[in-house]
C-alpha positions as semicolon CSV with decimal commas, in nm:
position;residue;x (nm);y (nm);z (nm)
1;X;0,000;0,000;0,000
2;X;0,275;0,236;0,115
3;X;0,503;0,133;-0,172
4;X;0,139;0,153;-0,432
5;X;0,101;0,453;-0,319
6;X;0,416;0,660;-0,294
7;X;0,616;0,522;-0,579
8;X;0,572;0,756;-0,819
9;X;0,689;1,060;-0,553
10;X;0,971;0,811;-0,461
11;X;1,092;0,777;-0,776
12;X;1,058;1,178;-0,917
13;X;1,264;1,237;-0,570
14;X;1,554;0,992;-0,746
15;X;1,549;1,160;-1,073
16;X;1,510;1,502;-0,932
17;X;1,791;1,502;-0,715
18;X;1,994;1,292;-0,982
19;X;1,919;1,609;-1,245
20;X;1,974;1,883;-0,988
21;X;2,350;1,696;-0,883
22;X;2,411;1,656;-1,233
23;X;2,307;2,012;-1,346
24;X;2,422;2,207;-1,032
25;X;2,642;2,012;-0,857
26;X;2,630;1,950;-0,506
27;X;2,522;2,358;-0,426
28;X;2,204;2,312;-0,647
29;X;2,149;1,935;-0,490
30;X;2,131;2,081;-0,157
31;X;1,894;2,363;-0,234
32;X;1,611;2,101;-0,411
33;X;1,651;1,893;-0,135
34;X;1,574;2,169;0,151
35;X;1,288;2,307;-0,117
36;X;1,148;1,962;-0,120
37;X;1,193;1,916;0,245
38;X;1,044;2,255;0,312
39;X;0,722;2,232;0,097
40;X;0,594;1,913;0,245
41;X;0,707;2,006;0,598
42;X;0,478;2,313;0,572
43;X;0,210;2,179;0,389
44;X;0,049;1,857;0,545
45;X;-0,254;2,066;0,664
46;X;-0,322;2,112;0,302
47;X;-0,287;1,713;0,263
48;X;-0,569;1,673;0,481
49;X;-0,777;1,924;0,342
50;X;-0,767;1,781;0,013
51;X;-0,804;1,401;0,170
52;X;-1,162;1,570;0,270
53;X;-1,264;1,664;-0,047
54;X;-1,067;1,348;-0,258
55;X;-1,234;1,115;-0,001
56;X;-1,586;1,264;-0,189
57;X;-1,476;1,165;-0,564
58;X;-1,455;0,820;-0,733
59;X;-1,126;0,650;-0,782
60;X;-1,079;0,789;-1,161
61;X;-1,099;1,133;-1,042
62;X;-0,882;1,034;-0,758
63;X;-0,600;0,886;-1,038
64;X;-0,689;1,214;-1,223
65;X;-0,583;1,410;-0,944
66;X;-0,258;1,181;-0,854
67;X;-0,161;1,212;-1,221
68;X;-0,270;1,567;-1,414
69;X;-0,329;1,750;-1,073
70;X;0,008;1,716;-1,043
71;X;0,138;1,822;-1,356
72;X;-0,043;2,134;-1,298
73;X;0,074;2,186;-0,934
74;X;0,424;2,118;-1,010
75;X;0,441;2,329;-1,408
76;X;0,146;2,526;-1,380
77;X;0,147;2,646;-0,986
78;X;0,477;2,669;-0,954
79;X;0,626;2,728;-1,253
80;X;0,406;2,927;-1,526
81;X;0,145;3,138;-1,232
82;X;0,425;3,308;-1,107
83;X;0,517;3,401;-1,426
84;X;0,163;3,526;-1,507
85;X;0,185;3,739;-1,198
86;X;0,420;3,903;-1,246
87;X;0,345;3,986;-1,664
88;X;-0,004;4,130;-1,469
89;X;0,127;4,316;-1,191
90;X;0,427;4,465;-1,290
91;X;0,303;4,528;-1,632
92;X;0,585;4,312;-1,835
93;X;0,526;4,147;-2,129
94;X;0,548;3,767;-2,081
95;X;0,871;3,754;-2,312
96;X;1,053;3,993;-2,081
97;X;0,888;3,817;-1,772
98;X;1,075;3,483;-1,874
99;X;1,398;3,665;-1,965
100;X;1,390;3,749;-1,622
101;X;1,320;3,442;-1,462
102;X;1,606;3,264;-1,677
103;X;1,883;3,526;-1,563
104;X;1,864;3,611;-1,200
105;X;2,094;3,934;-1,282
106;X;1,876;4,063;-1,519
107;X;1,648;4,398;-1,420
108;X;1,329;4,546;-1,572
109;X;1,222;4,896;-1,409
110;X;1,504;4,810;-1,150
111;X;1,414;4,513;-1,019
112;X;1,443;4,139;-1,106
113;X;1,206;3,840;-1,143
114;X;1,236;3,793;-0,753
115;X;1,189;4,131;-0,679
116;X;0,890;4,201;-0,894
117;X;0,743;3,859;-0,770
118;X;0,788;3,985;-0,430
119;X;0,666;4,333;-0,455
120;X;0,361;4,137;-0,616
121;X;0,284;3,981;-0,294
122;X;0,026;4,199;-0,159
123;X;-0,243;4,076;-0,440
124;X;-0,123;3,691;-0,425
125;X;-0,172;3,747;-0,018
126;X;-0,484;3,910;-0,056
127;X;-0,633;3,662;-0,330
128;X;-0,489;3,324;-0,179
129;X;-0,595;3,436;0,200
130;X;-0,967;3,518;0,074
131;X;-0,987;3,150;-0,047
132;X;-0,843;2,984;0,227
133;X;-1,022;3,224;0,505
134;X;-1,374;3,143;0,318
135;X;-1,289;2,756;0,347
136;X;-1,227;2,808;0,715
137;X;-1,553;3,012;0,789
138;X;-1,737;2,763;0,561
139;X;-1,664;2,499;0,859
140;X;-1,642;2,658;1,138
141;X;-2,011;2,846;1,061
142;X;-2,117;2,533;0,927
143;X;-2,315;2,228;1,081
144;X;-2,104;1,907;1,214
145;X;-2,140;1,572;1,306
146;X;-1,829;1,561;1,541
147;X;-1,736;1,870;1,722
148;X;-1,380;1,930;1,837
149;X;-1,405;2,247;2,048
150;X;-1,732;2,267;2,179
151;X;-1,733;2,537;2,336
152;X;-1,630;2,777;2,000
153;X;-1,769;2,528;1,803
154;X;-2,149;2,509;1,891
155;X;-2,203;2,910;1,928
156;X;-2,054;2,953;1,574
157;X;-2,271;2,673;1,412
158;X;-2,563;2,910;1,620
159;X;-2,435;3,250;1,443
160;X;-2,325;3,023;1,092
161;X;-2,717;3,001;1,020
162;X;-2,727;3,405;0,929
163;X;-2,719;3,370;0,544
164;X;-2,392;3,447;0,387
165;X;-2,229;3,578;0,686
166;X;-1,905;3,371;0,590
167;X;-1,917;3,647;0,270
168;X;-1,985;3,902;0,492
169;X;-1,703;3,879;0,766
170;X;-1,478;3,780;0,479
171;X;-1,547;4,103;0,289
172;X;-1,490;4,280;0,658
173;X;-1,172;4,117;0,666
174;X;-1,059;4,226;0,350
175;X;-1,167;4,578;0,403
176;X;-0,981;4,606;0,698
177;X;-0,653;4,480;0,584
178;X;-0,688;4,711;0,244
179;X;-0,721;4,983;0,498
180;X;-0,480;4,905;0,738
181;X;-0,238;4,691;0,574
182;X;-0,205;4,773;0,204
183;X;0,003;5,062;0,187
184;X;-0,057;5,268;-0,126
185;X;-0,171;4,958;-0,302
186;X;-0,520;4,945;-0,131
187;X;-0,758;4,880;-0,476
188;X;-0,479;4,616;-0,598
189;X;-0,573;4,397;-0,237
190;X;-0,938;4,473;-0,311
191;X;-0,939;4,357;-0,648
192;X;-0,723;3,992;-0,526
193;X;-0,953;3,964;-0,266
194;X;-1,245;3,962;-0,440
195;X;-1,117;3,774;-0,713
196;X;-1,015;3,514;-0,429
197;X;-1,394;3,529;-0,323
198;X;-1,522;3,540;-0,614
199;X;-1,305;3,231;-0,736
200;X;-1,405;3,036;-0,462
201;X;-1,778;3,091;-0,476
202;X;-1,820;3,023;-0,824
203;X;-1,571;2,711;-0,830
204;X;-1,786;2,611;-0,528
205;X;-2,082;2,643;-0,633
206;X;-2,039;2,458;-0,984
207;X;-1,931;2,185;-0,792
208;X;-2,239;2,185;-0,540
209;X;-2,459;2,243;-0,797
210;X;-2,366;1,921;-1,030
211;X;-2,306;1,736;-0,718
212;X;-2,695;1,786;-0,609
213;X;-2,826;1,707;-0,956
214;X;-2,636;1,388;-0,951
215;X;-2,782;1,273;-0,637
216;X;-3,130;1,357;-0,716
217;X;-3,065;1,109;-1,064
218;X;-2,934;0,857;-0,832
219;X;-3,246;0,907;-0,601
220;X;-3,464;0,852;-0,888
221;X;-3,315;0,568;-1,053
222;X;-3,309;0,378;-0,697
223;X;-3,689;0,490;-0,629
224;X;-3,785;0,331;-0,990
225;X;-3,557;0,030;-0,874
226;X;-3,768;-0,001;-0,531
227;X;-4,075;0,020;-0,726
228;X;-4,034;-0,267;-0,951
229;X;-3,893;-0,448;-0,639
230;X;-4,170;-0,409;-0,449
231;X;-3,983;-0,613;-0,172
232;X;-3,951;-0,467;0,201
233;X;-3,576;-0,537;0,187
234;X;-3,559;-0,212;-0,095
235;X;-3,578;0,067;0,140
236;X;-3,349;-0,068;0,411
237;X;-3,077;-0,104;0,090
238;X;-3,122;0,251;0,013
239;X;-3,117;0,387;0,407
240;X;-2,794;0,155;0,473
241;X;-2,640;0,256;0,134
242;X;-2,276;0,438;0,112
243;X;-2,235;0,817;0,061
244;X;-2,213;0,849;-0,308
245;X;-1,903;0,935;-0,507
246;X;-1,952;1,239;-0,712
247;X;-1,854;1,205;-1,084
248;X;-1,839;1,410;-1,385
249;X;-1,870;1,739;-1,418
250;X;-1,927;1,796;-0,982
251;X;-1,632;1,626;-0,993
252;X;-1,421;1,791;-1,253
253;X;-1,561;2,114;-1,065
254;X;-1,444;1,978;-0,720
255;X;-1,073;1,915;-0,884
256;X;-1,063;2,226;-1,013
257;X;-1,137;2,342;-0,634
258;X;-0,806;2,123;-0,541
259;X;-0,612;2,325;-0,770
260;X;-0,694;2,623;-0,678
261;X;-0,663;2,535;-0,326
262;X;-0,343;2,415;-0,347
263;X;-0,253;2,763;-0,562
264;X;-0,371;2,951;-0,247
265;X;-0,105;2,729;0,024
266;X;0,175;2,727;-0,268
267;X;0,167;3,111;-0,321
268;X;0,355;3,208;-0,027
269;X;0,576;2,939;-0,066
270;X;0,689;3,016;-0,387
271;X;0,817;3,367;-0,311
272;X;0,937;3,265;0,025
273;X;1,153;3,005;-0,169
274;X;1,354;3,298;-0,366
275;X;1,558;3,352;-0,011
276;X;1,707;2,986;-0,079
277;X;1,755;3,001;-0,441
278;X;1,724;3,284;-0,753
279;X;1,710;2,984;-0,988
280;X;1,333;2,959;-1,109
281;X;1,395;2,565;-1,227
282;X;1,573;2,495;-0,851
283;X;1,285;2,650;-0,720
284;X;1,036;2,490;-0,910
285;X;1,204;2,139;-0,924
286;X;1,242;2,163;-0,479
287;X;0,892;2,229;-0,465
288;X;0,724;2,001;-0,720
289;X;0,903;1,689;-0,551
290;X;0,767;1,836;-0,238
291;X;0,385;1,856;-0,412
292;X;0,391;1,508;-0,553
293;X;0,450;1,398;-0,153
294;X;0,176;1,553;-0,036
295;X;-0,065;1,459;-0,365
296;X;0,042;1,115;-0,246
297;X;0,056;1,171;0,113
298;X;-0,348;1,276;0,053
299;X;-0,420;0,998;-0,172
300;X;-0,250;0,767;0,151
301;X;-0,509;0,917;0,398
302;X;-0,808;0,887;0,187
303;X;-0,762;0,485;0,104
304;X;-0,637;0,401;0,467
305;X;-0,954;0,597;0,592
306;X;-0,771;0,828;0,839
307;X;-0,962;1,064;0,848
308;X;-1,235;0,865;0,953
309;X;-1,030;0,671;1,240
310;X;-0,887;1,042;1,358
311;X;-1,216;1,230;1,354
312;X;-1,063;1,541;1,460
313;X;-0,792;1,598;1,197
314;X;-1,035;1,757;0,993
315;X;-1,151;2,046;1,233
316;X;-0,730;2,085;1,327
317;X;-0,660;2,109;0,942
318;X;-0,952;2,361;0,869
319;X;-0,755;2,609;1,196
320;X;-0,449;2,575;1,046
321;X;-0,630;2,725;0,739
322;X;-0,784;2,962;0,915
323;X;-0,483;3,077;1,081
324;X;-0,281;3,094;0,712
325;X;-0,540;3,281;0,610
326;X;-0,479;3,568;0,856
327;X;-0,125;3,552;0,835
328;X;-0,134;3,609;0,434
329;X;-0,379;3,897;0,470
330;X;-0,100;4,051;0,795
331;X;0,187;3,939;0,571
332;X;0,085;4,245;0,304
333;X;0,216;4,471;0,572
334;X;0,479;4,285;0,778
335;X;0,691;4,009;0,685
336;X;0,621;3,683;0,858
337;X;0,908;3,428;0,860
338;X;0,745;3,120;0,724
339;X;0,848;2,878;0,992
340;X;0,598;3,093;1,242
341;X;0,382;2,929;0,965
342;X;0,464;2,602;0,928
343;X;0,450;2,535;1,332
344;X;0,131;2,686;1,378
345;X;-0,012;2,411;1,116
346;X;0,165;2,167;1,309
347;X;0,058;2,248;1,587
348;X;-0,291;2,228;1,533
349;X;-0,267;1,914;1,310
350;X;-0,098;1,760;1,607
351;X;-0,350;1,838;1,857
352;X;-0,605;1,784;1,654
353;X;-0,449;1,428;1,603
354;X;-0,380;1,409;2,030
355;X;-0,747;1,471;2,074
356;X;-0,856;1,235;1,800
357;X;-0,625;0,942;1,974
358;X;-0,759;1,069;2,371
359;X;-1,121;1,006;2,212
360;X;-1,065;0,703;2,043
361;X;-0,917;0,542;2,397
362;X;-1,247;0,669;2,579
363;X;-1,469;0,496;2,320
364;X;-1,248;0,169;2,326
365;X;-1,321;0,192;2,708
366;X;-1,715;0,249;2,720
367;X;-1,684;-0,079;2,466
368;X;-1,804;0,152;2,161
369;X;-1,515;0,100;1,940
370;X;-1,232;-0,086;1,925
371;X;-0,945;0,136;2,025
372;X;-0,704;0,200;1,691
């Protein structure tokens, strides 16, 4: 299982750090190795994230997202967006953009790839903390089966059943850090963050919408089925049946959602990684071995059913979130080092997981499980 599902991120580490010795020597072999090490180090709260939403698709989509997903995280993500957002901020024609990139020395209006990629961090923050703080609000204002902590938890599902108000106290948010945060670039944070909004509502939404419609279809093809039955065994089938795998185009919505998710934790990584290397292809090759680990490490939680066994992983996963989120919008302003980051995400994974084991051991002792 561990071999199944890890190979293919076993063997891109091999011929990754093969190339980088080979084309860099042992300088650039270092730097993709502490890329690689730092990208999945800092991202397993996305891993779990995703493992919610993968765990809802069938296995082609899961493949899908194990095989293209990655192609666009690694070459698309990490590689060609930055590229694009810097053409659009900076106002640089993509020719001159990639001149840049490929020679680290080279300066357009004074300032080189890195610099322009870093001066365009106010709108990545902006758009990429929108996303991620709507995701968190989503949950947290949202109904549960299992709640972590209660006592936050149950007044917040109270106040979550206001219409919208996960819009409305992200649009605060974003007001407030345009006003307080942006300096002199106020309507560029506005315009990210509501692109970040409006990217995640309309991604979303798609993805709600076909995933409704295809449950209704498979609620009318099992009521014809009952029909013709006739039999009192039909209706215990359908009560006892397993959630249903979304397909098609709810699910080619919900992997778009994945991408864009991971865009939003890869963002700050990406410029963060400049301070280890000015090579874009060290850069990109560091943190695309560390993407295909956590692609895989995601794929590992959803067919081991972790998340299921750990119930509270999810709600630790969707603070860590919650807490990026704030630190992107802060980080237009003031620079936070991204280790402060990467150990608040650990942190809460790692309680989460402490609570999930503490619960599992009370269960096992009232008899209601077996203990894990």
């Amino acid at each position: 299982m561990l071999l199944r599902t890890f190979g293919w991120s076993f063997g891109i580490t091999l011929i990754g750090l093969a190339a980088a010795a080979y084309f860099w020597g042992a300088d650039g072999f270092g730097v993709v190795l502490i890329l690689s090490v730092l990208e999945i180090s800092l991202s397993f709260d996305n891993a779990v994230i995703n493992a919610t939403i993968l765990k809802r698709m069938t296995p082609f989509w899961q493949k899908i997202f194990l095989t293209v997903g990655v192609l666009i995280a690694v070459f698309g993500m990490r590689l060609v967006f930055p590229l694009l957002v810097v053409a659009l901020t900076a106002h640089i024609s993509p020719v001159t953009v990639v001149q840049l990139a490929l020679d680290s020395t080279k300066t357009e209006a004074g300032l080189t790839y890195a610099q322009h990629l870093d001066a365009a961090h106010p709108a990545i923050a902006a758009f990429g903390g929108m996303f991620l703080l709507m995701i968190f609000l989503d949950f947290i204002l949202g109904e549960k089966e299992i709640q972590w902590l209660e006592w936050l938890e149950k007044p917040l599902e109270k106040i979550g059943k206001l219409d919208q108000l996960s819009v409305v106290v992200s649009l605060i948010v974003l007001m407030l850090s345009a006003r307080f945060f942006a300096e002199g670039g106020a309507e560029t944070v506005l315009l990210a963050g509501v692109a970040g909004l409006t990217t995640y509502l309309a991604v979303g939404g798609l993805s709600n919408l076909f995933e409704e419609a295809g449950e209704e279809d498979e609620d009318e093809d099992e009521e014809g089925a009952e029909e013709a039955a006739a039999g009192p065994a039909a209706p215990a089938a359908k009560n006892g049946k397993p959630a249903i795998l979304v397909a098609g185009k709810a699910a080619f919505f919900l992997f778009l959602y994945l991408e864009v998710l991971d865009a939003s934790f890869s963002f700050d990584g990406v410029v963060g990684a400049f301070a280890i290397s000015q090579d874009i292809f060290q850069i990109t090759l560091g943190l695309g071995i560390g993407a295909m680990y956590i692609r895989s490490l995601t794929v590992y939680l959803v067919r081991q059913g972790t998340l299921d066994d750990y119930v509270y992983l999810e709600h630790g996963a969707h603070y860590a979130i919650g807490a990026l989120a704030i630190i992107l919008m802060v980080s237009i302003k003031y620079t936070i080092p991204e280790i402060v980051t990467g150990l608040i995400g650990v942190a809460f994974i790692g309680l989460a997981l402490l609570s999930s084991v503490l619960r599992n051991k009370r269960l096992a002792a009232a008899g209601d499980v077996p203990e894990l």
